[in-house]
C-alpha positions in Angstrom: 46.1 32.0 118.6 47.6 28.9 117.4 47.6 30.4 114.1 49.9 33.2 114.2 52.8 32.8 112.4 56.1 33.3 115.1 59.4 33.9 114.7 61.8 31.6 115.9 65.5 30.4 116.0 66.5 30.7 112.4 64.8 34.2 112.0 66.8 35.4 114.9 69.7 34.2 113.1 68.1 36.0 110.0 67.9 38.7 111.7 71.4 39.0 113.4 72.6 39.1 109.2 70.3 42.3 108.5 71.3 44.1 111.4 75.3 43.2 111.1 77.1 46.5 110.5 74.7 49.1 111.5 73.8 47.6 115.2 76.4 47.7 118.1 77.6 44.5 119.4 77.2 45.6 123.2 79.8 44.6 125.3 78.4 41.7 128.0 80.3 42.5 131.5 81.1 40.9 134.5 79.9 42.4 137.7 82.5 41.5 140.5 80.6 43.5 143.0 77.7 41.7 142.9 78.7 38.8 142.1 80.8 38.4 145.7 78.1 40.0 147.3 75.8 37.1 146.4 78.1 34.4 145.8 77.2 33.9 141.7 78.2 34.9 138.6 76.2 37.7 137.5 77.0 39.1 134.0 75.4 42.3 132.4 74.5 42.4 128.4 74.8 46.6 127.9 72.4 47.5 125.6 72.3 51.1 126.9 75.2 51.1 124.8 73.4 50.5 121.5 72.6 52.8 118.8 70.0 55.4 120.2 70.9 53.8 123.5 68.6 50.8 123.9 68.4 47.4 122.3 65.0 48.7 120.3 67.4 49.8 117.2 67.9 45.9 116.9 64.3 45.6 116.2 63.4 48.7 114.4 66.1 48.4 112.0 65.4 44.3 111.2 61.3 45.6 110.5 62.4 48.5 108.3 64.9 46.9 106.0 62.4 44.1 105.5 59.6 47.0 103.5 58.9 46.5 99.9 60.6 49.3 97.4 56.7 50.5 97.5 56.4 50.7 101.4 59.5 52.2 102.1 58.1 55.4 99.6 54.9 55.5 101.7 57.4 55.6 104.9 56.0 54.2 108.5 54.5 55.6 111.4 55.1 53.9 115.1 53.6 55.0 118.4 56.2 54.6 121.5 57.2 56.3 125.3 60.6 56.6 123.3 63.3 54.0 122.7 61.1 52.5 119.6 60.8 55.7 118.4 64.3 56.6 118.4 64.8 52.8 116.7 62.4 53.4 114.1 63.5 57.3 113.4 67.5 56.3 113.6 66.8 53.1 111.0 64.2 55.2 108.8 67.4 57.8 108.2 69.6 54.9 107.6 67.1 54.1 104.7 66.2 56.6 103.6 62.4 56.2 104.5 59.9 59.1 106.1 59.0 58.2 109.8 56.2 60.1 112.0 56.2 59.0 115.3 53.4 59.2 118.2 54.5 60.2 121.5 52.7 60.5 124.8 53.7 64.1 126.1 55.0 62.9 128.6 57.6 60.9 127.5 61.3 61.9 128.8 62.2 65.2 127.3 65.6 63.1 125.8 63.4 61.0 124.2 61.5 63.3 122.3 64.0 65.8 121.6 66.8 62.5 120.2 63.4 61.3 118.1 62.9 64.5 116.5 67.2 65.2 116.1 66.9 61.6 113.9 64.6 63.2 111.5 61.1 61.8 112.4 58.6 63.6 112.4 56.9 63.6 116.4 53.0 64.1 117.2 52.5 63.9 120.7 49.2 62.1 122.5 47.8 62.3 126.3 48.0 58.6 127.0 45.3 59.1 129.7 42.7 60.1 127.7 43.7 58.8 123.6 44.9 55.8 122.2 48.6 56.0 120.4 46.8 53.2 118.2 44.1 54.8 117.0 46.0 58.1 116.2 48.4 56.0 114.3 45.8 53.9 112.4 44.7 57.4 111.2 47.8 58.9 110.1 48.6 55.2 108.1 45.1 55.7 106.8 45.9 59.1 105.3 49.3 59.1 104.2 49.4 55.4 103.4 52.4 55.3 106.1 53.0 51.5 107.3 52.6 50.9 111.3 55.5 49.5 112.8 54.5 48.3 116.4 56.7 48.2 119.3 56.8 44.9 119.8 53.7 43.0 118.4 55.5 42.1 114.9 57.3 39.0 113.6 60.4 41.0 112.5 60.5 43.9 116.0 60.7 40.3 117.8 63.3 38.5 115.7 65.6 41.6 115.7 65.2 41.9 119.7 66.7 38.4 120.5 69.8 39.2 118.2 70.5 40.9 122.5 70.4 37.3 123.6 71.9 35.6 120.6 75.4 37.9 121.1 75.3 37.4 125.0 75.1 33.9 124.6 78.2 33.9 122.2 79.9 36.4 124.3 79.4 34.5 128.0 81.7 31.5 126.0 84.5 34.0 126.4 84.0 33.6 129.9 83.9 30.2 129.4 80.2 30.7 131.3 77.0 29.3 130.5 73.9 31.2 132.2 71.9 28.9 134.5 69.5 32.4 134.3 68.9 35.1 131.8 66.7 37.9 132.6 65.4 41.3 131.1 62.9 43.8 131.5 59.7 43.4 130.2 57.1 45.8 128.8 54.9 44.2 125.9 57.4 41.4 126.3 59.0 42.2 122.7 62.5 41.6 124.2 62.1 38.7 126.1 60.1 37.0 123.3 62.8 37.4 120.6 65.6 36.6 123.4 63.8 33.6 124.6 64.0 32.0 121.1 67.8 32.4 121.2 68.1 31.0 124.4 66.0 27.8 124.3 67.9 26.7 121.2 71.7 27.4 122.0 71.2 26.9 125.8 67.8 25.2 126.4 68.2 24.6 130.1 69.0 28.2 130.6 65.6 29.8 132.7 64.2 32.8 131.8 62.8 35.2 134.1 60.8 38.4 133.3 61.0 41.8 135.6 58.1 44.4 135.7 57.1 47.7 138.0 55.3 46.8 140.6 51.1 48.1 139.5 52.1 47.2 136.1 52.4 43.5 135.9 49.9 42.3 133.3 52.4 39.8 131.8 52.8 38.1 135.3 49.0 38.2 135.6 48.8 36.5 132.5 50.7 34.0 132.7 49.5 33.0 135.7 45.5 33.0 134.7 46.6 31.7 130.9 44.9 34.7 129.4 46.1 38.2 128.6 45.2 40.4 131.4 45.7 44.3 130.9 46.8 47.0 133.5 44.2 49.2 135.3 46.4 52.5 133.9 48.5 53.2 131.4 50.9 55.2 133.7 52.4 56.2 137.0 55.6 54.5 137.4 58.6 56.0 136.7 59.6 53.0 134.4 58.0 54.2 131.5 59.8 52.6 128.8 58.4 49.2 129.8 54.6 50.6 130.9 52.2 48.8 128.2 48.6 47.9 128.8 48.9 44.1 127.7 50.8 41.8 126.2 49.5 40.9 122.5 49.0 37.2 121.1 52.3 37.1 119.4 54.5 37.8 122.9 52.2 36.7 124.9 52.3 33.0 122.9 55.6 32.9 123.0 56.6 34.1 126.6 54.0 31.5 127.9 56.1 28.5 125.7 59.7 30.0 127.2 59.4 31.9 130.7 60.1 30.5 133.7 58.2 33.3 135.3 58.1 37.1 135.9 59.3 39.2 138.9 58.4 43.0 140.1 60.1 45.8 141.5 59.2 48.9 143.0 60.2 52.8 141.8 62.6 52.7 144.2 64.3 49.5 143.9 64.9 50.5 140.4 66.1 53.5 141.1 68.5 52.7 143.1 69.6 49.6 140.2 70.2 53.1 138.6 72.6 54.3 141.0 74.1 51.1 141.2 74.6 50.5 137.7 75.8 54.2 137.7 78.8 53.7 140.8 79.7 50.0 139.9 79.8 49.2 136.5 79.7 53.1 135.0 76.5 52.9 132.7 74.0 55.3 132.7 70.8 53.2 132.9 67.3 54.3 132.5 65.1 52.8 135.5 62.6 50.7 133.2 65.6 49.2 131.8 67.7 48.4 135.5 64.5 46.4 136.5 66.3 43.2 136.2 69.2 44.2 137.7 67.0 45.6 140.9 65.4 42.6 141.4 68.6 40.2 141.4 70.0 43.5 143.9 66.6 43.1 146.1 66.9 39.4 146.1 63.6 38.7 144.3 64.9 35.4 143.2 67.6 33.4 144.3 70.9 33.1 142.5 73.7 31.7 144.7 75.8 29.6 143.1 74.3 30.4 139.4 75.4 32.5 136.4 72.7 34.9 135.4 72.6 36.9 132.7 70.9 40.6 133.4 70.2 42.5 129.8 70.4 46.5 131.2 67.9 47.4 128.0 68.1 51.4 127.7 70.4 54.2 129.2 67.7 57.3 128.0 67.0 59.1 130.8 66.4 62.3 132.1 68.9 64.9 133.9 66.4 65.2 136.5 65.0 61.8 136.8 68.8 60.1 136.6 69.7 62.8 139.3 67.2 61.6 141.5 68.2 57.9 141.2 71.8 59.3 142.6 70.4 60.8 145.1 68.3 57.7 146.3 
Protein backbone atom coordinates (compact mmCIF):
# COMPACT_ATOMS: atom_id res chain seq x y z
CA UNK A 1 0.00 0.00 0.00
CA UNK A 2 2.65 2.43 0.74
CA UNK A 3 3.55 2.32 -2.82
CA UNK A 4 0.74 3.77 -4.61
CA UNK A 5 1.36 6.77 -6.16
CA UNK A 6 -1.44 9.58 -4.57
CA UNK A 7 -2.51 12.61 -5.59
CA UNK A 8 -2.13 15.48 -3.49
CA UNK A 9 -2.31 19.34 -3.04
CA UNK A 10 -0.60 20.46 -6.25
CA UNK A 11 -2.61 17.95 -8.47
CA UNK A 12 -5.74 19.31 -6.99
CA UNK A 13 -4.54 22.59 -8.08
CA UNK A 14 -3.62 20.83 -11.45
CA UNK A 15 -6.60 19.80 -11.69
CA UNK A 16 -8.77 22.93 -10.80
CA UNK A 17 -6.64 24.40 -14.33
CA UNK A 18 -8.04 21.41 -16.61
CA UNK A 19 -11.43 21.65 -15.51
CA UNK A 20 -11.61 25.70 -15.59
CA UNK A 21 -14.18 26.61 -18.19
CA UNK A 22 -16.17 23.50 -18.71
CA UNK A 23 -16.95 22.77 -14.75
CA UNK A 24 -19.45 25.00 -12.74
CA UNK A 25 -18.14 26.94 -9.93
CA UNK A 26 -21.16 25.93 -7.48
CA UNK A 27 -22.31 28.51 -5.50
CA UNK A 28 -21.32 27.76 -1.49
CA UNK A 29 -24.59 29.07 0.69
CA UNK A 30 -25.41 30.00 3.92
CA UNK A 31 -28.09 28.18 5.74
CA UNK A 32 -29.78 30.72 8.15
CA UNK A 33 -32.31 28.19 9.25
CA UNK A 34 -30.08 25.84 10.44
CA UNK A 35 -27.69 27.70 11.50
CA UNK A 36 -30.04 29.55 14.38
CA UNK A 37 -31.58 26.32 14.96
CA UNK A 38 -28.22 24.96 16.19
CA UNK A 39 -26.40 27.99 17.16
CA UNK A 40 -23.31 27.51 14.25
CA UNK A 41 -22.44 28.50 11.05
CA UNK A 42 -23.47 25.96 8.74
CA UNK A 43 -22.62 26.57 4.94
CA UNK A 44 -23.69 24.34 2.01
CA UNK A 45 -21.09 23.77 -1.17
CA UNK A 46 -24.11 23.00 -4.06
CA UNK A 47 -22.84 20.63 -6.24
CA UNK A 48 -26.31 19.49 -7.32
CA UNK A 49 -25.80 22.42 -9.30
CA UNK A 50 -22.93 21.14 -11.42
CA UNK A 51 -22.81 19.96 -14.86
CA UNK A 52 -24.89 16.65 -15.06
CA UNK A 53 -25.91 17.68 -11.55
CA UNK A 54 -23.22 16.22 -9.19
CA UNK A 55 -19.71 17.12 -8.46
CA UNK A 56 -18.65 13.64 -10.45
CA UNK A 57 -18.21 15.91 -13.78
CA UNK A 58 -15.23 17.38 -11.77
CA UNK A 59 -13.62 14.09 -11.77
CA UNK A 60 -14.63 12.53 -15.04
CA UNK A 61 -13.71 15.47 -17.02
CA UNK A 62 -9.89 15.88 -15.12
CA UNK A 63 -9.43 11.68 -16.14
CA UNK A 64 -10.60 12.14 -19.66
CA UNK A 65 -8.66 15.16 -20.77
CA UNK A 66 -5.52 13.51 -19.29
CA UNK A 67 -5.87 10.25 -22.33
CA UNK A 68 -3.17 10.02 -24.86
CA UNK A 69 -4.24 11.12 -28.64
CA UNK A 70 -4.13 6.98 -28.93
CA UNK A 71 -6.59 6.33 -25.91
CA UNK A 72 -8.91 8.86 -26.51
CA UNK A 73 -9.52 6.90 -30.34
CA UNK A 74 -9.98 3.59 -28.38
CA UNK A 75 -12.64 5.70 -26.15
CA UNK A 76 -13.40 4.49 -22.34
CA UNK A 77 -15.80 2.42 -20.70
CA UNK A 78 -16.84 3.14 -16.77
CA UNK A 79 -19.29 1.19 -14.60
CA UNK A 80 -21.48 3.49 -12.16
CA UNK A 81 -25.33 3.71 -10.30
CA UNK A 82 -25.30 7.05 -12.35
CA UNK A 83 -23.59 10.36 -11.53
CA UNK A 84 -20.07 8.89 -12.93
CA UNK A 85 -21.69 7.89 -15.72
CA UNK A 86 -23.23 10.98 -16.61
CA UNK A 87 -19.51 12.66 -15.72
CA UNK A 88 -17.78 10.40 -17.92
CA UNK A 89 -20.64 10.42 -20.97
CA UNK A 90 -20.98 14.59 -20.58
CA UNK A 91 -16.85 14.91 -20.70
CA UNK A 92 -16.47 12.07 -23.45
CA UNK A 93 -18.86 14.47 -25.79
CA UNK A 94 -16.84 17.42 -24.75
CA UNK A 95 -13.92 15.50 -26.27
CA UNK A 96 -14.97 14.04 -28.64
CA UNK A 97 -14.21 10.35 -27.27
CA UNK A 98 -16.68 7.07 -27.55
CA UNK A 99 -17.93 6.15 -23.91
CA UNK A 100 -19.96 2.77 -23.03
CA UNK A 101 -21.09 2.81 -19.71
CA UNK A 102 -22.26 -0.14 -17.28
CA UNK A 103 -25.31 0.36 -15.39
CA UNK A 104 -27.05 -1.69 -12.65
CA UNK A 105 -30.86 -1.82 -13.91
CA UNK A 106 -31.74 -0.44 -11.29
CA UNK A 107 -30.24 2.67 -11.28
CA UNK A 108 -32.73 5.88 -11.22
CA UNK A 109 -34.61 5.95 -14.41
CA UNK A 110 -32.95 9.96 -14.75
CA UNK A 111 -29.92 8.53 -14.52
CA UNK A 112 -29.99 6.16 -17.23
CA UNK A 113 -32.06 8.06 -19.51
CA UNK A 114 -29.47 11.72 -18.91
CA UNK A 115 -26.44 8.89 -19.56
CA UNK A 116 -27.78 7.72 -22.69
CA UNK A 117 -29.18 11.70 -23.91
CA UNK A 118 -25.09 12.57 -23.41
CA UNK A 119 -24.25 10.10 -26.06
CA UNK A 120 -22.76 7.01 -24.19
CA UNK A 121 -23.55 4.09 -25.01
CA UNK A 122 -25.52 2.22 -21.65
CA UNK A 123 -25.31 -1.70 -20.89
CA UNK A 124 -27.15 -2.49 -17.96
CA UNK A 125 -25.96 -5.34 -15.20
CA UNK A 126 -28.03 -6.98 -12.11
CA UNK A 127 -25.73 -5.85 -9.32
CA UNK A 128 -26.98 -8.83 -7.20
CA UNK A 129 -25.91 -11.45 -9.18
CA UNK A 130 -22.73 -9.78 -11.73
CA UNK A 131 -19.89 -7.73 -11.19
CA UNK A 132 -19.94 -4.12 -13.17
CA UNK A 133 -15.99 -4.87 -13.04
CA UNK A 134 -15.84 -7.84 -14.71
CA UNK A 135 -18.31 -6.83 -17.44
CA UNK A 136 -16.25 -3.74 -17.94
CA UNK A 137 -12.80 -5.59 -17.98
CA UNK A 138 -14.49 -7.46 -20.87
CA UNK A 139 -15.77 -4.80 -23.00
CA UNK A 140 -11.97 -2.89 -22.49
CA UNK A 141 -10.62 -6.25 -23.47
CA UNK A 142 -12.56 -6.31 -26.77
CA UNK A 143 -12.81 -2.96 -27.98
CA UNK A 144 -9.54 -1.82 -26.42
CA UNK A 145 -11.84 0.90 -24.46
CA UNK A 146 -9.79 2.43 -21.35
CA UNK A 147 -11.69 1.88 -17.78
CA UNK A 148 -12.23 4.94 -16.03
CA UNK A 149 -13.21 3.93 -12.27
CA UNK A 150 -15.45 5.87 -10.19
CA UNK A 151 -13.33 6.79 -7.80
CA UNK A 152 -10.15 4.41 -7.46
CA UNK A 153 -7.86 6.75 -9.92
CA UNK A 154 -5.25 9.38 -9.26
CA UNK A 155 -6.92 11.87 -11.69
CA UNK A 156 -11.22 10.97 -10.55
CA UNK A 157 -9.64 11.94 -7.09
CA UNK A 158 -7.67 15.04 -7.85
CA UNK A 159 -10.60 16.51 -9.99
CA UNK A 160 -13.16 15.71 -6.91
CA UNK A 161 -11.39 17.99 -4.33
CA UNK A 162 -11.44 20.94 -6.94
CA UNK A 163 -15.44 20.81 -4.59
CA UNK A 164 -13.35 21.58 -1.62
CA UNK A 165 -10.63 23.73 -3.06
CA UNK A 166 -13.63 26.44 -4.45
CA UNK A 167 -15.54 26.17 -1.01
CA UNK A 168 -12.59 26.93 0.72
CA UNK A 169 -11.94 30.05 -1.40
CA UNK A 170 -15.50 30.92 -1.44
CA UNK A 171 -16.14 30.58 2.69
CA UNK A 172 -13.30 33.78 2.72
CA UNK A 173 -16.18 35.82 1.28
CA UNK A 174 -17.85 35.11 4.31
CA UNK A 175 -14.93 35.97 5.99
CA UNK A 176 -15.47 32.18 7.57
CA UNK A 177 -13.09 29.48 8.00
CA UNK A 178 -14.73 25.85 8.57
CA UNK A 179 -13.86 24.36 12.02
CA UNK A 180 -15.80 21.19 9.95
CA UNK A 181 -16.21 20.04 6.42
CA UNK A 182 -18.20 17.10 5.60
CA UNK A 183 -19.53 15.06 2.47
CA UNK A 184 -21.06 11.96 1.58
CA UNK A 185 -19.11 9.14 1.11
CA UNK A 186 -19.44 6.13 -1.24
CA UNK A 187 -15.95 4.68 -2.36
CA UNK A 188 -14.62 7.82 -0.61
CA UNK A 189 -13.55 9.39 -4.16
CA UNK A 190 -14.92 12.82 -2.95
CA UNK A 191 -13.72 13.07 0.42
CA UNK A 192 -10.24 11.77 -0.67
CA UNK A 193 -9.65 14.49 -3.34
CA UNK A 194 -11.47 17.19 -0.86
CA UNK A 195 -9.38 16.12 2.12
CA UNK A 196 -6.15 17.07 0.15
CA UNK A 197 -7.50 20.54 -0.30
CA UNK A 198 -8.42 21.00 2.98
CA UNK A 199 -5.37 19.82 5.07
CA UNK A 200 -3.22 22.18 3.08
CA UNK A 201 -5.21 25.57 2.91
CA UNK A 202 -6.96 24.96 6.30
CA UNK A 203 -5.16 22.03 8.14
CA UNK A 204 -7.01 22.33 11.43
CA UNK A 205 -10.25 22.06 9.57
CA UNK A 206 -11.81 18.25 10.58
CA UNK A 207 -13.20 16.21 8.26
CA UNK A 208 -15.99 13.99 8.77
CA UNK A 209 -17.43 11.30 6.43
CA UNK A 210 -21.41 10.42 6.22
CA UNK A 211 -22.75 6.95 5.04
CA UNK A 212 -26.37 4.92 5.01
CA UNK A 213 -26.75 3.18 7.86
CA UNK A 214 -25.99 -1.10 6.58
CA UNK A 215 -23.53 0.40 4.32
CA UNK A 216 -20.70 1.61 6.34
CA UNK A 217 -17.62 -0.25 5.20
CA UNK A 218 -15.44 2.96 5.22
CA UNK A 219 -16.34 3.47 8.97
CA UNK A 220 -15.63 -0.15 9.58
CA UNK A 221 -12.42 0.28 8.13
CA UNK A 222 -11.13 2.79 9.52
CA UNK A 223 -11.86 1.66 12.70
CA UNK A 224 -10.19 -2.10 12.23
CA UNK A 225 -7.26 -0.38 9.85
CA UNK A 226 -8.20 -2.73 7.04
CA UNK A 227 -10.68 -2.38 4.28
CA UNK A 228 -13.78 -4.05 5.22
CA UNK A 229 -16.53 -4.63 2.52
CA UNK A 230 -20.47 -4.47 2.80
CA UNK A 231 -22.54 -7.65 3.28
CA UNK A 232 -24.77 -6.35 -0.04
CA UNK A 233 -24.32 -4.30 -2.70
CA UNK A 234 -27.94 -2.72 -2.26
CA UNK A 235 -30.99 -1.83 -0.42
CA UNK A 236 -30.81 1.64 0.62
CA UNK A 237 -32.31 4.22 -1.12
CA UNK A 238 -28.88 6.15 -1.24
CA UNK A 239 -27.64 4.53 -4.07
CA UNK A 240 -25.32 6.85 -5.50
CA UNK A 241 -22.95 6.37 -2.52
CA UNK A 242 -23.69 2.23 -2.16
CA UNK A 243 -20.05 0.63 -3.01
CA UNK A 244 -18.85 -2.62 -1.59
CA UNK A 245 -15.34 -1.17 -0.27
CA UNK A 246 -13.22 1.30 -0.26
CA UNK A 247 -9.97 0.61 -2.58
CA UNK A 248 -6.17 1.23 -1.45
CA UNK A 249 -5.92 4.60 -3.07
CA UNK A 250 -9.16 6.26 -0.93
CA UNK A 251 -8.95 4.17 1.61
CA UNK A 252 -4.92 5.36 2.21
CA UNK A 253 -5.77 8.62 2.01
CA UNK A 254 -9.13 8.96 4.11
CA UNK A 255 -7.27 7.00 6.88
CA UNK A 256 -4.16 10.02 6.75
CA UNK A 257 -7.12 12.91 6.65
CA UNK A 258 -10.64 11.84 8.35
CA UNK A 259 -11.56 12.66 11.49
CA UNK A 260 -14.11 10.02 11.37
CA UNK A 261 -17.30 8.82 9.53
CA UNK A 262 -20.98 9.14 10.56
CA UNK A 263 -24.37 7.16 9.33
CA UNK A 264 -27.80 8.00 8.67
CA UNK A 265 -30.75 6.17 8.08
CA UNK A 266 -33.28 6.18 4.71
CA UNK A 267 -35.32 8.34 6.48
CA UNK A 268 -33.12 10.85 7.96
CA UNK A 269 -31.95 11.38 4.46
CA UNK A 270 -34.96 11.71 3.18
CA UNK A 271 -36.13 14.05 5.02
CA UNK A 272 -32.34 16.18 4.43
CA UNK A 273 -34.24 16.02 1.04
CA UNK A 274 -37.23 17.76 1.96
CA UNK A 275 -35.27 20.04 3.94
CA UNK A 276 -32.87 20.95 1.36
CA UNK A 277 -35.94 21.12 -0.93
CA UNK A 278 -38.19 23.89 1.55
CA UNK A 279 -35.09 25.83 2.95
CA UNK A 280 -32.49 26.41 0.70
CA UNK A 281 -34.55 25.44 -2.77
CA UNK A 282 -32.20 22.60 -4.20
CA UNK A 283 -33.34 19.52 -5.35
CA UNK A 284 -31.01 16.94 -3.69
CA UNK A 285 -30.70 13.36 -4.29
CA UNK A 286 -30.80 11.39 -0.82
CA UNK A 287 -27.24 9.71 -1.14
CA UNK A 288 -26.06 13.10 -1.64
CA UNK A 289 -28.18 15.06 1.52
CA UNK A 290 -26.37 12.42 3.83
CA UNK A 291 -24.23 15.05 5.38
CA UNK A 292 -26.68 17.44 5.70
CA UNK A 293 -29.08 14.71 7.56
CA UNK A 294 -26.73 13.95 9.95
CA UNK A 295 -25.71 17.67 11.11
CA UNK A 296 -30.03 17.87 10.96
CA UNK A 297 -30.21 14.58 13.33
CA UNK A 298 -27.46 15.83 15.46
CA UNK A 299 -24.99 13.04 14.78
CA UNK A 300 -22.14 15.27 15.70
CA UNK A 301 -22.06 18.26 17.52
CA UNK A 302 -21.57 21.61 15.99
CA UNK A 303 -22.55 24.54 18.27
CA UNK A 304 -20.59 27.26 18.03
CA UNK A 305 -18.60 25.84 14.75
CA UNK A 306 -18.62 26.62 10.96
CA UNK A 307 -19.13 23.46 9.03
CA UNK A 308 -18.98 23.03 5.69
CA UNK A 309 -21.85 20.41 4.25
CA UNK A 310 -20.96 19.51 0.32
CA UNK A 311 -24.87 18.54 -1.03
CA UNK A 312 -22.96 16.12 -3.85
CA UNK A 313 -25.89 15.26 -6.51
CA UNK A 314 -29.46 16.62 -7.20
CA UNK A 315 -30.39 13.37 -9.71
CA UNK A 316 -33.31 11.92 -8.46
CA UNK A 317 -36.32 10.41 -9.33
CA UNK A 318 -40.06 12.01 -9.66
CA UNK A 319 -41.21 9.29 -7.50
CA UNK A 320 -38.37 8.82 -5.07
CA UNK A 321 -38.03 12.90 -4.61
CA UNK A 322 -41.84 12.82 -4.20
CA UNK A 323 -41.63 10.60 -1.47
CA UNK A 324 -38.88 12.60 0.37
CA UNK A 325 -41.79 15.58 0.37
CA UNK A 326 -43.99 13.55 1.62
CA UNK A 327 -41.84 12.27 4.59
Amino acid sequence: MHSLKLPDFEDVLRAANKIAGYSVKTPLLKCDDLSEKLSAEIFVKAECLQRVGAFKFRGAYNRLSRLSDDEKKRGVVAYSSGNHAQGVAASARLLGIDAVIVMPKDSPKMKLQNTINYGAEVITYDRATESREEIAAKISAERGCVVVPSFEDFYIIAGQGTAALEAIHQAKDYGTVFDIFMTPVGGGGLISGCSLAVKALSPNTEIYGVEPEGFNDVQRSLQSGKIESNPKPSGSICDAILTVHPEPMTYTIMSRNLSGVLTVTDEEALKAMKYAWEKLKLVVEPGACVALAAILHGKLDVKGKKICIVLSGGNVDEETFIKALNT
